[in-house]
GUFI-48634 format. One line per field, with one value per atom (N, C-alpha, C, O): residue number from 1; residue in one letter; atom name; x negated, y, z negated. Coordinates in nm, 3 decimals, padded with zeros to 5 digits. Layout:
<vomis>
pos <- (NUM  ...)
code <- (a  ...)
site <- (CA  ...)
px <- (X  ...)
py <- (Y  ...)
pz <- (Z  ...)
</vomis>
This chain:
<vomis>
pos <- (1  1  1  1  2  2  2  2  3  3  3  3  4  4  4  4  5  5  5  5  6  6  6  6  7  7  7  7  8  8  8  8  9  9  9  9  10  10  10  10  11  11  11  11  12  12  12  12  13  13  13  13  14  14  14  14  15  15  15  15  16  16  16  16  17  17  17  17  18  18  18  18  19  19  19  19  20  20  20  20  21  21  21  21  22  22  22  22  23  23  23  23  24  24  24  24  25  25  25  25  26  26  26  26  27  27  27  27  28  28  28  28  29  29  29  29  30  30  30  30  31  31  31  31  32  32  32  32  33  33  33  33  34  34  34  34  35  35  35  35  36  36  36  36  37  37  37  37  38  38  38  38  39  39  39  39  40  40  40  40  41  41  41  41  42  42  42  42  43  43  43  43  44  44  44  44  45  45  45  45  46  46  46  46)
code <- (x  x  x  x  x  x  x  x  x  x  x  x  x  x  x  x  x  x  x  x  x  x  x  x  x  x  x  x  x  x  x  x  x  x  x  x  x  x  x  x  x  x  x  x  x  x  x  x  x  x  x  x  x  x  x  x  x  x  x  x  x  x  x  x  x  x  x  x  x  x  x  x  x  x  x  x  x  x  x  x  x  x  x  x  x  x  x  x  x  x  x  x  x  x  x  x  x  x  x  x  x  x  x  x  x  x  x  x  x  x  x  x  x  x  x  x  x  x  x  x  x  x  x  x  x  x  x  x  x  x  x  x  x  x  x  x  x  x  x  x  x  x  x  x  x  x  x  x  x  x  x  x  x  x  x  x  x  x  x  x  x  x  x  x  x  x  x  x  x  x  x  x  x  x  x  x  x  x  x  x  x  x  x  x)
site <- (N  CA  C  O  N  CA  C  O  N  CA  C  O  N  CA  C  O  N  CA  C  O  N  CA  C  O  N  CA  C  O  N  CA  C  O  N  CA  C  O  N  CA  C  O  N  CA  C  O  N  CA  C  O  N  CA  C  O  N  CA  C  O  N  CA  C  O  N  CA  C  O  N  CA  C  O  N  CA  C  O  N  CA  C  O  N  CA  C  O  N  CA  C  O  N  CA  C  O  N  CA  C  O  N  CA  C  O  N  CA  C  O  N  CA  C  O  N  CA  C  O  N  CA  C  O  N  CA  C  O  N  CA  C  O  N  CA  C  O  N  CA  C  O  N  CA  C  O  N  CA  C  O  N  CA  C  O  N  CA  C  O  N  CA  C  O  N  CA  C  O  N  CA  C  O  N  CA  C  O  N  CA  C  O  N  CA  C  O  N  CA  C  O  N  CA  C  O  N  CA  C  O  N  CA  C  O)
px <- (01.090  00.975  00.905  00.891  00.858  00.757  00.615  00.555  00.572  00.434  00.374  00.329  00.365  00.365  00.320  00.220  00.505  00.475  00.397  00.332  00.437  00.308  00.199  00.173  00.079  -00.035  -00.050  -00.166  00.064  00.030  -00.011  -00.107  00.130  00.134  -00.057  -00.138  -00.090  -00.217  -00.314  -00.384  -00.309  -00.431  -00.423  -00.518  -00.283  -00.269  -00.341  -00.413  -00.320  -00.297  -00.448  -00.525  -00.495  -00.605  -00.719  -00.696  -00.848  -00.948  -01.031  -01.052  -01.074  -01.122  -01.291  -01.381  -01.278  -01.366  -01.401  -01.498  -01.258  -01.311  -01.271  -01.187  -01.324  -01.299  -01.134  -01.118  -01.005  -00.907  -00.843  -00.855  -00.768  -00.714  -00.566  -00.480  -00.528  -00.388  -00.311  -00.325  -00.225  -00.165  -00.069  -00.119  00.064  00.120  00.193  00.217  00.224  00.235  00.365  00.345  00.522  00.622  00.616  00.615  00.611  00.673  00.594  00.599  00.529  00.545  00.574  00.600  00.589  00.585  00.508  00.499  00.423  00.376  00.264  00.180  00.230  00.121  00.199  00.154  00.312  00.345  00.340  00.328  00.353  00.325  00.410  00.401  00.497  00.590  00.519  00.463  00.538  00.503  00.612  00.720  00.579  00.723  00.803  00.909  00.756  00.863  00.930  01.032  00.842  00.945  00.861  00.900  00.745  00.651  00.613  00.604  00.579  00.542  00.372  00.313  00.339  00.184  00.178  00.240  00.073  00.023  -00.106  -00.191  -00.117  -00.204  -00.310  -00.252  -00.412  -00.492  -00.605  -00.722  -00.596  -00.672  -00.773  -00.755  -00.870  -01.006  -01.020  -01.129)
py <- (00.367  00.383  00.247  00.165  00.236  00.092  00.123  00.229  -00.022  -00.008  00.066  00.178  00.024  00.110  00.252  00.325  00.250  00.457  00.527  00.629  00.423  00.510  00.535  00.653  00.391  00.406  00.472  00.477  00.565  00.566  00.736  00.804  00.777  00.951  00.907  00.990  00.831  00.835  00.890  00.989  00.822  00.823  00.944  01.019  00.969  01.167  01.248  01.329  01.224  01.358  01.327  01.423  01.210  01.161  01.217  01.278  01.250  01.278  01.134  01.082  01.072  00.972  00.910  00.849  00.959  00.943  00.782  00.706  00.778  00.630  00.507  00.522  00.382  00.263  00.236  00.226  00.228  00.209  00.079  00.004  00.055  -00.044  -00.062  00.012  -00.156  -00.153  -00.229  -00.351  -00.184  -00.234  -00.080  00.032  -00.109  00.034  -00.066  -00.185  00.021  -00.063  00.092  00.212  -00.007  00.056  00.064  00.165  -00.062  -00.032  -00.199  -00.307  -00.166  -00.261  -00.274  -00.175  -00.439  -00.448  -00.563  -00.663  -00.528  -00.625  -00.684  -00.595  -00.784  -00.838  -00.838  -00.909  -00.780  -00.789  -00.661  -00.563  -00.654  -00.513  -00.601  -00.719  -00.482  -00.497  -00.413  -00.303  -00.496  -00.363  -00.312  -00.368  -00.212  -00.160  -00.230  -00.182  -00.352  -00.459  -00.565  -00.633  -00.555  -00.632  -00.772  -00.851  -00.769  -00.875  -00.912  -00.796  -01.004  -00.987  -00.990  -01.088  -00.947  -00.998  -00.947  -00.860  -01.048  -01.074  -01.002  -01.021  -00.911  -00.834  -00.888  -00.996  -00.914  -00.965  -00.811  -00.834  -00.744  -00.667  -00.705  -00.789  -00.653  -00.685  -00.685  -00.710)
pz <- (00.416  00.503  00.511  00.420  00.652  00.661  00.632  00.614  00.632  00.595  00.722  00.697  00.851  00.965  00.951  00.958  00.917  00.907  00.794  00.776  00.731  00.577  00.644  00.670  00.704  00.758  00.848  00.887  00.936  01.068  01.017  01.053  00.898  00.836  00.800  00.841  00.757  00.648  00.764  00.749  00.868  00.990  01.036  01.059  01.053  01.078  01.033  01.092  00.876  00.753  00.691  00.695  00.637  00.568  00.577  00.681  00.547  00.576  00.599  00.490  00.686  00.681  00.614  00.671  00.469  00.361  00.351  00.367  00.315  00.259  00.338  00.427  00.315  00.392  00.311  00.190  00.439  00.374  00.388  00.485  00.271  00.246  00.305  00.256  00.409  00.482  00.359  00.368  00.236  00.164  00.136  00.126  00.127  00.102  -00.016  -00.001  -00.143  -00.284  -00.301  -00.316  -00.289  -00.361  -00.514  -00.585  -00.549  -00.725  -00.777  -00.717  -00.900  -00.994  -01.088  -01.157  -01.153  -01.274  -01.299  -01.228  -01.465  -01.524  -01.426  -01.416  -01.356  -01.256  -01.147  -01.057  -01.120  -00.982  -00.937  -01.011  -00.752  -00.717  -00.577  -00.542  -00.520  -00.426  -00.285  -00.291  -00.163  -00.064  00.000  00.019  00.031  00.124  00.218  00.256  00.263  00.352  00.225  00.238  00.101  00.003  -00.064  -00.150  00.003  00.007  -00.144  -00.184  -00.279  -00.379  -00.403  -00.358  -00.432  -00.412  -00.587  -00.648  -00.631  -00.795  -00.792  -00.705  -00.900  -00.957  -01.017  -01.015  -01.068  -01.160  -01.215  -01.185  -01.248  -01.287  -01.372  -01.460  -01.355  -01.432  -01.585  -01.636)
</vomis>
C-alpha cells in the first residue's frame, strides 16, 4: 500500500478529531522508522 492510499482510506474512515499528521510509518528499528514508499527518516524521541 502507498502512502496515498493509506491517507486517502484515513480521510474516508477517520473521524476528523485531530490535526493529522501526513507520515504513514511501516516498520522500525532502533531510531529509524521506514515509510511506506521506503523513505528512512531518524527518530529522536524525547
Amino acid at each position: 500500500m502507498t502512502s496515498k492510499a493509506t491517507f486517502d482510506m484515513e480521510d474516508k474512515f477517520m473521524a476528523p478529531f485531530f490535526v493529522k499528521q501526513r507520515v504513514s510509518i511501516e516498520k522500525g528499528d532502533g531510531i529509524h522508522v521506514w515509510d511506506e514508499e521506503g523513505n528512512v527518516i531518524i527518530h529522536f524521541p524525547p
